[in-house]
C-alpha positions as CSV (number, residue, x, y, z in Angstrom):
1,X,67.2,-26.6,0.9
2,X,65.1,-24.9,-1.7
3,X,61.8,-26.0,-2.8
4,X,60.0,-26.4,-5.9
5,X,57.1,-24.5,-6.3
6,X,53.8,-25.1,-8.1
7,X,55.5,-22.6,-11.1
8,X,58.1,-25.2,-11.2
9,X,60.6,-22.8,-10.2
10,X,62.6,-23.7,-7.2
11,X,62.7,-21.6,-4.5
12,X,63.9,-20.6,-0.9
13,X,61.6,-22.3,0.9
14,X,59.6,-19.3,2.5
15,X,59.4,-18.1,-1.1
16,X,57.1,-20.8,-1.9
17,X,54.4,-20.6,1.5
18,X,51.7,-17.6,-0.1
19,X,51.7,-16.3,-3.6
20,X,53.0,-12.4,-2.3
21,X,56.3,-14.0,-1.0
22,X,56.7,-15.4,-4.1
23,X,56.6,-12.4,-6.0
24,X,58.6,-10.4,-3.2
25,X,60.7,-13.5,-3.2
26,X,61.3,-13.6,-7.0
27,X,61.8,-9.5,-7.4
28,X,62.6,-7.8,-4.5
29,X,64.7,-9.9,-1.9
30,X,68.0,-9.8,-2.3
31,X,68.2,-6.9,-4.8
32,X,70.6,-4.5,-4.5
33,X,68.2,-1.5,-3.4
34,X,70.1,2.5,-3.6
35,X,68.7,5.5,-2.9
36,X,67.0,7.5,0.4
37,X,63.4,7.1,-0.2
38,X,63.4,3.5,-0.7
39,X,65.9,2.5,2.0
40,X,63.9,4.9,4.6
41,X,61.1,2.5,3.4
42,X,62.7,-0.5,4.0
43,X,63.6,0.3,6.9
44,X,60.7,1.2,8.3
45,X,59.4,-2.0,7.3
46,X,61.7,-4.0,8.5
47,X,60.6,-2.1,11.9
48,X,57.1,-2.6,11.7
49,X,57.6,-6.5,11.1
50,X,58.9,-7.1,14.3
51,X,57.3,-9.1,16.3
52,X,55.1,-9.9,12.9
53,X,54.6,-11.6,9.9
54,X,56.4,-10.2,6.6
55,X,53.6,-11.4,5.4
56,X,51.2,-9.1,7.2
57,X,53.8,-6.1,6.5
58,X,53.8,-6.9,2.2
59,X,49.7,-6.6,2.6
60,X,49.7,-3.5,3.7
61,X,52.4,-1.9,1.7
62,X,50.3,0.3,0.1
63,X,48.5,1.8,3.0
64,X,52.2,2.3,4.6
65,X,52.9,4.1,1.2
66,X,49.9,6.1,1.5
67,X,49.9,6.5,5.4
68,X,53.7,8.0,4.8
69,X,53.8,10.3,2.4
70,X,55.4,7.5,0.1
71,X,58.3,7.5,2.5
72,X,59.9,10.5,1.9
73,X,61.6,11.3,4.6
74,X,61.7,15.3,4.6
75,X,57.8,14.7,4.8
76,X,57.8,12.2,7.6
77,X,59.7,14.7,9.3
78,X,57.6,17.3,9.5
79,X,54.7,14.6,10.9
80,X,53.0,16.2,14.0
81,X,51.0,14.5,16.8
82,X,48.0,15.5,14.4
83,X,49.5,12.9,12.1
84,X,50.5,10.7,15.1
85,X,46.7,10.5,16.1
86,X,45.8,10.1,12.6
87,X,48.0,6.9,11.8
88,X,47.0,5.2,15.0
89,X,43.3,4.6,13.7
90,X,44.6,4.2,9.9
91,X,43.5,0.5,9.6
92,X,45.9,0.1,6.2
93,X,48.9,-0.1,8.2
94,X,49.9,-1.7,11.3
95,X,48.8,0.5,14.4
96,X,51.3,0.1,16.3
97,X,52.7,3.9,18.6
98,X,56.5,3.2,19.0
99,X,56.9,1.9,15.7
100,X,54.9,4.6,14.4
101,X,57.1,7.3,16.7
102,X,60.5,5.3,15.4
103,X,59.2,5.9,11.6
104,X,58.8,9.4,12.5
105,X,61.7,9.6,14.2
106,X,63.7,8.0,11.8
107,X,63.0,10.2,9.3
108,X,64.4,13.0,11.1
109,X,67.5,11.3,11.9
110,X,68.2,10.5,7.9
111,X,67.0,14.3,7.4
112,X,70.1,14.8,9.7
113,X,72.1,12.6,8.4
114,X,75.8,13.7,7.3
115,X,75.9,11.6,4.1
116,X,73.2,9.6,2.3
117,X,71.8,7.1,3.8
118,X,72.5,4.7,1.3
119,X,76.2,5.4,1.2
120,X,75.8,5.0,5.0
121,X,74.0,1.3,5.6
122,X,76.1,0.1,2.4
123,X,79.1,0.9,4.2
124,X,77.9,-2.0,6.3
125,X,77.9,-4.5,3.7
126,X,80.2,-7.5,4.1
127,X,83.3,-6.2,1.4
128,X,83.2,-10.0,0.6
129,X,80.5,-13.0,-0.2
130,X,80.6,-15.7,2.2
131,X,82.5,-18.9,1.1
132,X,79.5,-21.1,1.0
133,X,76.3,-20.7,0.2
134,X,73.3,-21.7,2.7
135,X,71.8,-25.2,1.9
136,X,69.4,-24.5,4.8
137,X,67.5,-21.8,6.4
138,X,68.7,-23.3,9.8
139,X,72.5,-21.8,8.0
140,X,71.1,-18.1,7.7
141,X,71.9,-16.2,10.6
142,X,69.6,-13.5,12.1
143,X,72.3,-11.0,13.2
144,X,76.4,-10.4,12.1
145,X,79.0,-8.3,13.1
146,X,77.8,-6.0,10.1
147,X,74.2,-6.3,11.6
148,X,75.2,-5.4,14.9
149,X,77.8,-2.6,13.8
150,X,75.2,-1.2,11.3
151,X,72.0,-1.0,14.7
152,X,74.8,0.6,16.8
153,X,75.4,3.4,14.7
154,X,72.5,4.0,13.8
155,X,71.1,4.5,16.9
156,X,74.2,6.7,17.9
157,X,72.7,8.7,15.1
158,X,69.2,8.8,16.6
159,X,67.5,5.9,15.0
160,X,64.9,3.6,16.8
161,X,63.8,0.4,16.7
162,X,67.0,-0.9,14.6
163,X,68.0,-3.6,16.6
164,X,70.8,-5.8,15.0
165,X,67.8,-8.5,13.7
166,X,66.3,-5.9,11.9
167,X,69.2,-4.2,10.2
168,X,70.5,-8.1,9.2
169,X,66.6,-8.4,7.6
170,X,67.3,-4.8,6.1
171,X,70.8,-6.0,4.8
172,X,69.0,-9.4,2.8
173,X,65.6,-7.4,2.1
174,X,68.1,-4.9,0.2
175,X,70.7,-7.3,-1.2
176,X,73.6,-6.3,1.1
177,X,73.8,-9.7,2.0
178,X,72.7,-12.5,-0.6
179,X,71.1,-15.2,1.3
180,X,69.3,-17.4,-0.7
181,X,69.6,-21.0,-0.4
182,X,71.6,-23.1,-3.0
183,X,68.7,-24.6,-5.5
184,X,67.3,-21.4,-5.7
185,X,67.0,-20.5,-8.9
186,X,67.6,-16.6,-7.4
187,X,70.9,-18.1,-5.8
188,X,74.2,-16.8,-8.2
């Protein structure tokens, strides 16, 4: 069930708790998002947040930018324990070492990846919309078949910290999947 917000607009009802999940709400989630350096980002973002608030990760989006050489992956690549030690007292990101290693090593695995990454986590993508719509957010799941498909070969590939939860919030953050609640005025 989607709620109204003080803009009038009704939204999904997280969309409607802090004024930068409206925004990410209203522009971002759910997009259809293509090309390397901004799926590498979202992935890596998608990492970071577990275990946290979005909220805390959309904060400090602009220190992850900075921290990562804007996410560009051949450049994250390259990252030493130099830049290891450096991120881990970087107070404009979360300082966290495995998911700091996984971003690292990430970027190496799309560096060595066989086709672009894009083409590869939209071949994930459910070839067809569900039937119905969510009414609730009790409906949306947290991991699918394409979720868990999508963190298995990925880590076959080398990736880390892509469970099947994060890949499924990777999949709605990047309009793979489309789940906002009927009411939404962002549902189609």
């Amino acid at each position: 069930m989607s709620l109204l917000g003080a803009d009038g607009l009704a939204r999904c009802p997280w969309g409607n708790t802090a004024p930068d999940y409206a925004e990410y709400h209203d522009t971002e989630w759910g997009v259809p998002l293509r090309g390397q350096d901004a799926l590498y980002e979202r992935l890596c973002l998608e990492a970071f947040q577990s275990g946290l608030s979005w909220l805390t990760i959309l904060r400090k989006r602009e220190g992850f930018r900075l921290a990562f050489a804007g996410f560009v992956p051949e450049k994250v690549a390259a990252f030493t324990d130099d830049d290891v030690a450096r991120l881990l007292a970087d107070a404009a990101i979360v300082r966290n070492r495995a998911k700091i290693a996984a971003t690292i090593t990430n970027a190496r695995a799309v560096v060595e990846l066989d086709r672009p990454l894009d083409e590869l986590l939209w071949s994930f993508a459910p070839s067809q919309p569900r039937r119905r719509r969510p009414r609730t957010m009790d409906e949306v799941p947290a991991i699918t078949p394409e979720s868990t498909a999508m963190a298995k070969d990925l880590k076959k590939r080398g990736f880390a910290f892509v469970g099947p939860t994060t890949c499924y919030a990777l999949m709605q953050a990047t309009g793979m999947v489309d789940d906002h609640l009927a009411g939404c005025f962002r549902a189609g």
